[in-house]
C-alpha positions in Angstrom: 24.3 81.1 -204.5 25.5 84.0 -202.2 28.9 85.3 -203.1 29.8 85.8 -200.1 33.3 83.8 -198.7 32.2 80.5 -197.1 33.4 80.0 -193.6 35.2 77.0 -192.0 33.3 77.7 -189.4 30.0 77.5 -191.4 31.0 74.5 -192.9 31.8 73.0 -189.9 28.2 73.6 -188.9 26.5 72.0 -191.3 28.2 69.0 -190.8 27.4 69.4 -186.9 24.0 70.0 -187.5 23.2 67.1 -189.8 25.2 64.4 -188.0 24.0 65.5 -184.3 19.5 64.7 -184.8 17.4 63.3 -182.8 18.9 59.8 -182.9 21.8 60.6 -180.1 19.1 60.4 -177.4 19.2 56.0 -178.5 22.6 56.1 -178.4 22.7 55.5 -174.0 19.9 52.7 -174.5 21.8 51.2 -177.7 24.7 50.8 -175.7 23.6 49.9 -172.7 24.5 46.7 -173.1 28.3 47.2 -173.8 28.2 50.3 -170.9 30.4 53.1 -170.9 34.0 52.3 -171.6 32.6 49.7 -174.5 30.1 52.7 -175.7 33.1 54.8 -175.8 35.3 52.3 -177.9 32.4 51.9 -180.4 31.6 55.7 -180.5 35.5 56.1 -181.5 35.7 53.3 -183.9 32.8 54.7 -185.4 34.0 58.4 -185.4 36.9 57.6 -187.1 35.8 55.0 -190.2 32.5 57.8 -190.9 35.0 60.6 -191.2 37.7 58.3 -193.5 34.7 57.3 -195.3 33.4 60.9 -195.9 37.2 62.3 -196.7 37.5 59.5 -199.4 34.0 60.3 -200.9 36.2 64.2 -200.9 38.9 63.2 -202.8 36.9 61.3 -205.3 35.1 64.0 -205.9 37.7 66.5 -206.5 38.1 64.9 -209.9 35.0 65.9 -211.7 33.2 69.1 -211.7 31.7 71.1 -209.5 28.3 69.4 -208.0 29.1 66.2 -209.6 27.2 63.7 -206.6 27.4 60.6 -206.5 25.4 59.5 -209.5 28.5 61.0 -211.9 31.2 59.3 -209.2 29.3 56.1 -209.4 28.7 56.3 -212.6 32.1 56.7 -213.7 33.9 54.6 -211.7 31.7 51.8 -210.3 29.9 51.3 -213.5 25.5 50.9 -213.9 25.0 48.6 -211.1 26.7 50.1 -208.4 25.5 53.4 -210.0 21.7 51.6 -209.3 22.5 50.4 -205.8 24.0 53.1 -204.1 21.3 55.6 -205.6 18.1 53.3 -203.9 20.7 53.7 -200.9 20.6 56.8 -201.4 17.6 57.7 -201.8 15.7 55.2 -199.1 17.9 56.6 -196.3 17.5 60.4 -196.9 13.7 60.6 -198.4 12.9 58.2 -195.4 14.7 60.5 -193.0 13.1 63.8 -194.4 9.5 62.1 -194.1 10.5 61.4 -190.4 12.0 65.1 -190.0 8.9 66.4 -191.2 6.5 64.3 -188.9 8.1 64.6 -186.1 9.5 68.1 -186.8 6.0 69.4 -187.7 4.3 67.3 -184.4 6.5 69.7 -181.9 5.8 73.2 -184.2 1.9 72.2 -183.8 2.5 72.0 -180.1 4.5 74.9 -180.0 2.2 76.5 -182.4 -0.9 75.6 -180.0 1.0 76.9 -176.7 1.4 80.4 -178.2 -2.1 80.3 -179.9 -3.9 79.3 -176.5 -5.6 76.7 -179.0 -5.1 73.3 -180.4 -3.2 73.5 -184.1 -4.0 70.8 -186.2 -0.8 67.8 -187.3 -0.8 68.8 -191.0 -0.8 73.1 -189.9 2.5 72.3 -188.0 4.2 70.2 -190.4 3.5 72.7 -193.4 4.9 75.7 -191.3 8.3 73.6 -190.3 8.7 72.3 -193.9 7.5 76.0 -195.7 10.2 77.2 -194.0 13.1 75.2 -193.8 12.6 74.0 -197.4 13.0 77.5 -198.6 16.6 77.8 -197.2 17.2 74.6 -199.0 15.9 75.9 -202.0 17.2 79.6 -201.5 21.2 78.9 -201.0 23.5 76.6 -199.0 24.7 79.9 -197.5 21.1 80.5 -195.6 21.6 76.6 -194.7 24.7 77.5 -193.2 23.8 80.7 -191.4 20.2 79.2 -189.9 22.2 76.0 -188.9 25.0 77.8 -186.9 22.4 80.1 -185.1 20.6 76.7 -184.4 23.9 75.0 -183.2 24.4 77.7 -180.8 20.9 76.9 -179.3 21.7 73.0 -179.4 25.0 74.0 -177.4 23.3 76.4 -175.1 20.4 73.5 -174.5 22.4 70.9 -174.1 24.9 72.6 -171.3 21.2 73.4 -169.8 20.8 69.8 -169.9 23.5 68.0 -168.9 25.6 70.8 -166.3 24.0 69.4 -163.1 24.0 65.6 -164.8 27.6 65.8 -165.2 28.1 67.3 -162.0 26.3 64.4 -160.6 28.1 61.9 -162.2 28.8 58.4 -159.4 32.2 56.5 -161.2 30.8 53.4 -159.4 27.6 53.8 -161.6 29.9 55.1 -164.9 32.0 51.7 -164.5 29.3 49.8 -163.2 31.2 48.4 -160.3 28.4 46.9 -158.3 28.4 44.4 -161.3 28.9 40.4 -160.8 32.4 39.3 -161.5 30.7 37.4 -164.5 28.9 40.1 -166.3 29.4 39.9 -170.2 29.3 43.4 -172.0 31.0 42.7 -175.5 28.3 40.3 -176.6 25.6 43.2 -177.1 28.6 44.7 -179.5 25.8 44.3 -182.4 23.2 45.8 -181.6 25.3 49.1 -180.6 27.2 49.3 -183.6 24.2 50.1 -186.4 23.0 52.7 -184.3 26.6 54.6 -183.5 26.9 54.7 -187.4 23.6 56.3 -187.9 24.8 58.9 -185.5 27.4 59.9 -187.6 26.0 60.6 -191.0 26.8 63.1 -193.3 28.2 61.7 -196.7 25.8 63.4 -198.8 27.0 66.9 -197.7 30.5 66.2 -198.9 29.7 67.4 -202.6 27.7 69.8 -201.5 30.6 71.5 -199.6 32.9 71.1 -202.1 30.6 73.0 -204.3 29.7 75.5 -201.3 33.7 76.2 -200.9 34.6 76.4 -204.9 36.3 73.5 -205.3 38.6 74.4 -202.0 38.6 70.8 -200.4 41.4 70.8 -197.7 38.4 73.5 -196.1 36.2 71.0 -196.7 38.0 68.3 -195.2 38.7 71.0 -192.3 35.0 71.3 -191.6 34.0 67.1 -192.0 36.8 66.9 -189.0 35.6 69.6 -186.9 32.0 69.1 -187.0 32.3 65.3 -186.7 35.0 66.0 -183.7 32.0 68.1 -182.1 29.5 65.8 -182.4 31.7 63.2 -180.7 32.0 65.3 -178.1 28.5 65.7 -177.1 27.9 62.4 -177.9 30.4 61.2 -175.4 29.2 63.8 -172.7 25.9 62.9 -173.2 26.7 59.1 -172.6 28.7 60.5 -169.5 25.4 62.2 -168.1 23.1 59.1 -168.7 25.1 55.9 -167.6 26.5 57.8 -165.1 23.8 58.8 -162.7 21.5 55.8 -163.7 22.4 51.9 -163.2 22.9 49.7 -165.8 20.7 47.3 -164.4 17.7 50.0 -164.1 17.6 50.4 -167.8 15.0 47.8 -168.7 11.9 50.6 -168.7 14.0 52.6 -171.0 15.2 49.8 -173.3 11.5 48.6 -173.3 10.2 52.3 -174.8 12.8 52.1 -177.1 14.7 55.4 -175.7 11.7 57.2 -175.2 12.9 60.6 -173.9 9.9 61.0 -171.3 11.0 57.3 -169.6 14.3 57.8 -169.6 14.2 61.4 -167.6 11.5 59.6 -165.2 13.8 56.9 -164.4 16.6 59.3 -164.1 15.2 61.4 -161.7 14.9 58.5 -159.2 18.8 58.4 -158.6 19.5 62.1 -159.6 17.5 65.5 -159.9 16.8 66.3 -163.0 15.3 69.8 -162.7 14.4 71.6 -166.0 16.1 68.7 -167.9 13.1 67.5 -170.2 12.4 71.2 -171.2 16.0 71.3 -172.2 15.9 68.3 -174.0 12.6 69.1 -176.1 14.2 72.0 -177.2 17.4 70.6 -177.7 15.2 67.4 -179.5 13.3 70.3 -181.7 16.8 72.2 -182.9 18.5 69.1 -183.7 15.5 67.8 -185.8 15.5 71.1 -187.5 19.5 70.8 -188.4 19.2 66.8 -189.4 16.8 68.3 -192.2 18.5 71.0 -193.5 21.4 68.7 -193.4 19.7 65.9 -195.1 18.2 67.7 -197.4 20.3 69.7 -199.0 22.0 66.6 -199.4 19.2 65.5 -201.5 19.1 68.6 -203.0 22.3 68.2 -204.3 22.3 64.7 -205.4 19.1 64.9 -207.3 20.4 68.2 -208.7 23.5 65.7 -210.3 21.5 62.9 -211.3 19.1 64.9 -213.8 22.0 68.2 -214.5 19.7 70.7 -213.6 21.5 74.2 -212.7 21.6 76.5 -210.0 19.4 78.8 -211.7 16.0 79.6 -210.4 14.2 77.1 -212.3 16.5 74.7 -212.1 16.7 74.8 -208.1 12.7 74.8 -208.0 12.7 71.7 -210.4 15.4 70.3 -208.1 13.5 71.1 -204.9 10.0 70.2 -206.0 12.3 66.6 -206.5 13.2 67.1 -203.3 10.5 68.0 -201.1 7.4 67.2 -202.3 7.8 63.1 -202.3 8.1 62.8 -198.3 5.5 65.9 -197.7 2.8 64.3 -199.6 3.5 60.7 -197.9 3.6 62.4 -194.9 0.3 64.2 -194.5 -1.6 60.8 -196.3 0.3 58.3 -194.2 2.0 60.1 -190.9 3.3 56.9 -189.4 4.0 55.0 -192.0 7.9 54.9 -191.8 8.3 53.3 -188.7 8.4 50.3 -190.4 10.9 51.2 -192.6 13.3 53.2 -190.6 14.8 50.4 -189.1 16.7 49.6 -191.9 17.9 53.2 -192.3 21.4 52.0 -190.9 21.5 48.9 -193.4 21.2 51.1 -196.4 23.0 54.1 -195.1 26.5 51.6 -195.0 26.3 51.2 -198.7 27.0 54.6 -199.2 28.8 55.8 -196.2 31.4 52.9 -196.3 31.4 50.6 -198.7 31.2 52.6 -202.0 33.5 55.8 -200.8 36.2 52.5 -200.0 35.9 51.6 -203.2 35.6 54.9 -204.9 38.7 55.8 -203.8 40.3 53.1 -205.2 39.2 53.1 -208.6 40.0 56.9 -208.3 43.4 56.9 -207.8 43.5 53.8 -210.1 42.3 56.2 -212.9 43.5 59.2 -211.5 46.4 58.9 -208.8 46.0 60.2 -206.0 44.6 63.7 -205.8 46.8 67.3 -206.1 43.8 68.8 -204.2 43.5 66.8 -201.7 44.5 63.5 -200.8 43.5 60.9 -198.0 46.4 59.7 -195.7 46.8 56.0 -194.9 46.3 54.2 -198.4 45.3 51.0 -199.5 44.9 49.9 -195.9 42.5 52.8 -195.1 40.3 51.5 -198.1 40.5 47.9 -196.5 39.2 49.0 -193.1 36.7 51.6 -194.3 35.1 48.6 -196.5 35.3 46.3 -193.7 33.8 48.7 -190.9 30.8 48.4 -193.6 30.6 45.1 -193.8 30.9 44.6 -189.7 27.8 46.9 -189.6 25.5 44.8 -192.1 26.4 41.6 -190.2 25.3 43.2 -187.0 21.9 44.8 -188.3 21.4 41.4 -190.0 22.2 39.7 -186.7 20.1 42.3 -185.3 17.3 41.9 -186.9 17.3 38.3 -187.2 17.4 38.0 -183.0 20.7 35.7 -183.4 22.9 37.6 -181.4 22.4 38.5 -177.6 20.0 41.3 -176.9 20.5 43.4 -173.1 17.0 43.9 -171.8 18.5 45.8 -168.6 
């Protein structure tokens, strides 16, 4: 570990960069259905039970020792069987997500690679160079993490403003409020199938102990940074949804709903009510940064929680036991079976609510049961809090279940 004084602003960053991936381009499509004003509503809502969620996982934590994840939290205070539960939560949702990070991470650096080489470069060539080197600032120190994700940010900022500028400055409030609409149009009723995707959006509960670790212990900084780098994702979130829905009409989004979001689709439907310029360039690049800070994100997150589970140290062995853990399980399954988690990554959001809602709800209480409420730091609003964290948990398994079993309304544009 560097010894060099952590900064909010770094902190703030990693949070930023693992929260804001790829995913945010489904956000417009996901929420199509409940349009602007309703996507806004949802995006808050969800905003605001993540961040409660990941500041009670914080004050949890503050009670045991540095590093301590959430096998020793779970452990302690939710006994075996939650312990079990929340750790194949755990690990399905970010194993899955690094084996997508690395396919489609290592698909662009091929192309990349190719453009500058003048020559095709094969699948597996790209996906070793974008792992090699990202899993080395995993392994080497959260400080790298934080200084490669900031400079990345900055590119993801710069991108997006590239992106969006002449969008925004395009944008038709008849379109945004969908006016031309008949009086009878029903929005609220494709509530579900927005909902698993906004939380998704918003993940970064397994970077809380790593922080806390990363800042010595000092949580109201880390509590600092899960508000500011949440707060900024919101943001561009909500500015992105401003640039989509409104310059193109709700009732033109069946081509996009139908390739699931597909970036390509969306920018060639666009550009038939708007000019979209350099805007797919932008967004590749934009795409190819934020894939890059998901994974370090996620990862270290990993990192961290696998380093709990089995006590190894931050020595040099110990972080290359940790990271051979870490990284070589989703690099192996992804150069013997590239595709093979599309299946599986649909239920990302499902699993992700076990241990981004429910348990932190219930963490905290058996905390403060045991404990009180932490001198460190301690989350405002109480009891109540707990009650509509766990609920907000339980709202988004009914709607992925609903979701998946076609019982609620679907918007097809």
């Amino acid at each position: 570990m560097s010894d060099k004084t952590p900064s909010l602003f770094g902190g703030a960053m990693i949070i930023a960069g693992t929260v804001i991936g790829a995913g945010m381009f489904a956000n417009p499509t996901a929420t199509s259905g409940i349009w602007f004003l309703g996507s806004l509503a949802v995006l808050f809502y969800t905003w605001f039970s993540m961040l409660a969620g990941g500041l009670m996982l914080l004050e949890a934590n503050t009670h045991y020792p540095y590093g301590a994840s959430f096998d020793t939290m779970v452990k302690d205070l939710l006994g075996q069987v939650w312990n079990v539960i929340n750790g194949l939560a755990v690990a399905f949702v970010l194993y899955l997500l690094t084996y997508a990070y690395i396919f489609v991470g290592g698909d662009l650096t091929a192309q990349g690679l190719g453009s500058l080489a003048g020559g095709k470069v094969s699948l597996p060539a790209g996906q070793l160079v974008f792992f090699s080197i990202l899993a080395f600032c995993v392994w080497a120190s959260t400080h790298l993490v934080d200084r490669l994700t900031s400079v990345l940010i900055g590119g993801m900022v710069l991108t997006f403003i590239w992106a969006t500028g002449g969008l925004l400055g395009s944008v038709k409030l008849p379109v945004l409020f969908d006016t031309a609409a008949p009086a009878d149009t029903q929005y609220w009723i494709y509530l579900a199938a927005a909902l698993p995707v906004c939380l998704a959006s918003f993940g970064f509960h397994g970077n809380v102990s790593s922080l806390l670790k990363y800042f010595n212990g000092d949580a109201p900084k880390v509590a600092k940074s899960l508000k500011a780098g949440t707060l900024l994702a919101l943001v561009i979130y909500i500015l992105w949804q401003l640039a989509i829905q409104g310059n193109l009409p709700r009732n033109e989004f069946a081509p996009v709903i139908a390739a699931e979001g597909q970036v390509s689709v969306l920018i060639g439907i666009l550009a038939k009510f708007v000019a979209v310029g350099s805007v797919g360039t932008a967004l590749s690049l934009f795409g190819y940064m934020a894939i890059a800070t998901s994974f370090l994100g996620v990862t270290l997150g990993l990192f961290d929680y696998i380093a709990d589970m089995f006590k190894w140290n931050g020595t040099a062995a110990g972080r290359t036991k940790t990271a051979a853990l870490t990284f070589l399980p989703p690099l192996v399954c992804c150069l013997l079976f590239p595709t093979g988690f599309v299946t599986a990554i649909g239920y990302v959001g499902l699993a992700a609510t076990v241990w981004t809602a429910l348990v932190p709800a219930m963490l905290l209480y058996k905390a403060r049961q045991k404990f009180g409420r932490s001198p460190q730091y301690s989350v405002r609003g109480g009891f109540g809090l707990m009650v509509w964290v766990f609920l907000f948990g339980l709202i988004n398994i009914a709607a992925q279940v609903l979701s998946q079993l076609e019982w609620v309304p679907v918007f097809k544009g």
